[in-house]
N, C-alpha and C positions, 0 to 999 in steps of 0.2 A: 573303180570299185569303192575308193572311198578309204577311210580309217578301218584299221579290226574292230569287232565288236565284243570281244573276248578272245581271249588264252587260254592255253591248256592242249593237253593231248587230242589227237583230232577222235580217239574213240568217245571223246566225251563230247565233242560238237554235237550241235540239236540236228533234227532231221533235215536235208536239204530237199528240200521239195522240185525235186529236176527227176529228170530222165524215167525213172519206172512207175516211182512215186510219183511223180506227175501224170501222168498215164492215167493212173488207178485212179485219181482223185477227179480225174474229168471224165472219167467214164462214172464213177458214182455220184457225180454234181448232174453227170444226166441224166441218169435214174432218178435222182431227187427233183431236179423238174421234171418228169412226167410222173411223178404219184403228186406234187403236189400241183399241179394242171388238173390231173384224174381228179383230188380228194377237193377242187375247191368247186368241178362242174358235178361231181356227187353232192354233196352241201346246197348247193344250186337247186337240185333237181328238189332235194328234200326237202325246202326250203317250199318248192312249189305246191309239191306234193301235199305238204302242213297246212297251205294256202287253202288246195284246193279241195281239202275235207271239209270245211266248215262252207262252202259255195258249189256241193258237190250236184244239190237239185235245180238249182240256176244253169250250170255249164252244160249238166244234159238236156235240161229242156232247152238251151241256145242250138246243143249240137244237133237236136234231131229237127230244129224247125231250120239252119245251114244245111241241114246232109241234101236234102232236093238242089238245093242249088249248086252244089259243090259238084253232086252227080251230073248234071246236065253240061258243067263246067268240062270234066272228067269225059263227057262221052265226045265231043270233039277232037280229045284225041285216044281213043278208042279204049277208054279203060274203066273197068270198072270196080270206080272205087267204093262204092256202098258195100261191095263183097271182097272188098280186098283184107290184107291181113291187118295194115294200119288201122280202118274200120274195125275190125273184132277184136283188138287189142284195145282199143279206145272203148268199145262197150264193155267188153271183159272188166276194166280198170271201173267205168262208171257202179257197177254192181256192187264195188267192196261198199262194207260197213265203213261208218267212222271212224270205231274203234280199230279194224285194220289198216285204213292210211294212217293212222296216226302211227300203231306199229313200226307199218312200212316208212314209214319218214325220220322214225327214230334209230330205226334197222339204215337205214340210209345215213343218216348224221353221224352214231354213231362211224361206219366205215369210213366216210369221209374223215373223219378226224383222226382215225388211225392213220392214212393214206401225208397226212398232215405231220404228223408226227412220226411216220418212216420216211418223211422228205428230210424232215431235221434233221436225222440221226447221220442219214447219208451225205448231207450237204457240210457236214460237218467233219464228214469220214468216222463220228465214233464207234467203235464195235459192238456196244449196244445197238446200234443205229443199223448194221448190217445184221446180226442174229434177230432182228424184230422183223427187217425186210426179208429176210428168209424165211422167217415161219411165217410172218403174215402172205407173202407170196405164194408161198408151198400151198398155205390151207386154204387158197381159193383157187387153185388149178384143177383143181376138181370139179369145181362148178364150170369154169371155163371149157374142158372138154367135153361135158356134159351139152355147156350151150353150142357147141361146134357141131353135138351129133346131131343135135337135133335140125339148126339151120347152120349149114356153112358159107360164111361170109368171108371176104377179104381182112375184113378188118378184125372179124373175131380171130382167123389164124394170126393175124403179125399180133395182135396183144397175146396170145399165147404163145408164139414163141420167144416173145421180148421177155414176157416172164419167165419162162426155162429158162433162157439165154441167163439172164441176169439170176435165177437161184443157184443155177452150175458155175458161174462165174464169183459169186460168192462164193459159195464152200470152196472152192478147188484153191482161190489164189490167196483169200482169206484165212485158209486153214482151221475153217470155223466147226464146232460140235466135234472136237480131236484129228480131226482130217490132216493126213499129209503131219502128222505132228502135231498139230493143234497152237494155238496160241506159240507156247515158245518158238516153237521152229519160227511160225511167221516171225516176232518179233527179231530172232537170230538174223533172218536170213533180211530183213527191211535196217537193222544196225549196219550188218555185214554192206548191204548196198552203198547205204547211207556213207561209210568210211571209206568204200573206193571213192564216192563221189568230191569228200572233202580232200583225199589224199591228192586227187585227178584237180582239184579247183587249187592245191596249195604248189602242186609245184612250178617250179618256175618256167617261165617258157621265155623260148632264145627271141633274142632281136628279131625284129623285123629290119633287112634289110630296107638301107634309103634307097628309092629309086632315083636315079641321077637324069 
């Protein structure tokens, strides 16, 4: 283990980062990589999106003089995608103004950057970092159930319940926005840990017997 790094009473030893606290800190190091995975392929799209407003009468007239060949592509194996949902999602898109993708790509950047900056907070463990990830979480599970009623997919259920998962899992163990106590309690009861862990790391432990 080495030389001590300081003295002093063990209530005043710094946090050990073992056993619970460890725990908490690899579960919100993994929420911090997937918002910031999420906020850099948001950025990405926006990014595209920005592109693709100022090129928006070239790409439809590429897409509609492709669609015959794509369809004929398409009916080999038996589908038809000229009237599929991808198809009217792709004209739907081609119709905005300029001035709405640009919106829409700032409305995207923006998010992203938040998504950015709630990866920090939590890779960090700060508790700003968790009360950001919770409102920011909280005020788009709204639109997420919203998109589930409308199509339900595999993917859109596990991102909405990662997200519950993870704003219950905040508040409750956080003791965030007075919960359970609020701030003191947590801080009491992470000291309280913290101190059996240093009292558990100082005392001494018996020989190991030699094997003969």
């Amino acid at each position: 283990m080495g030389e001590p790094r300081g003295h002093g009473p063990a209530e005043d030893a710094p946090e050990v980062i073992r056993g619970r606290a460890l725990r908490d800190l690899v579960i919100l190091r993994l929420l911090a990589v997937e918002r910031l995975v999420r906020g850099l392929l948001v950025l990405l799209v926006a990014y595209g999106v920005f592109r693709f407003r100022s090129r928006q009468g070239s790409i439809e007239q590429a897409f509609n003089e492709d669609l015959p060949l794509i369809q004929k592509l398409a009916d080999k194996f038996h589908w038809n995608f000229e009237d599929s949902a991808v198809v009217r999602a792709i004209h739907t898109f081609l119709t905005f103004k300029q001035s709405t993708l640009g919106i829409l790509a700032l409305g995207l950047a923006i998010y992203g950057l938040l998504q950015l900056v709630e990866a920090t907070g939590l890779w960090l463990a700060k508790r700003w970092g968790e009360y950001f990830a919770v409102v920011a979480t909280a005020a788009f599970i709204p639109i997420e159930v919203y998109e589930l009623v409308e199509r339900v997919t595999w993917l859109r259920i596990v991102a909405l319940l990662i997200n519950i998962a993870a704003v219950v899992y905040l508040l409750l163990t956080k003791r965030l926005f007075g919960l359970r106590g609020g701030k003191a309690a947590y801080e009491a009861e992470r000291h309280e840990a913290n101190l059996l862990e240093v009292q558990e790391a100082a005392r001494p432990r018996s020989p190991t017997p030699e094997l003969i």
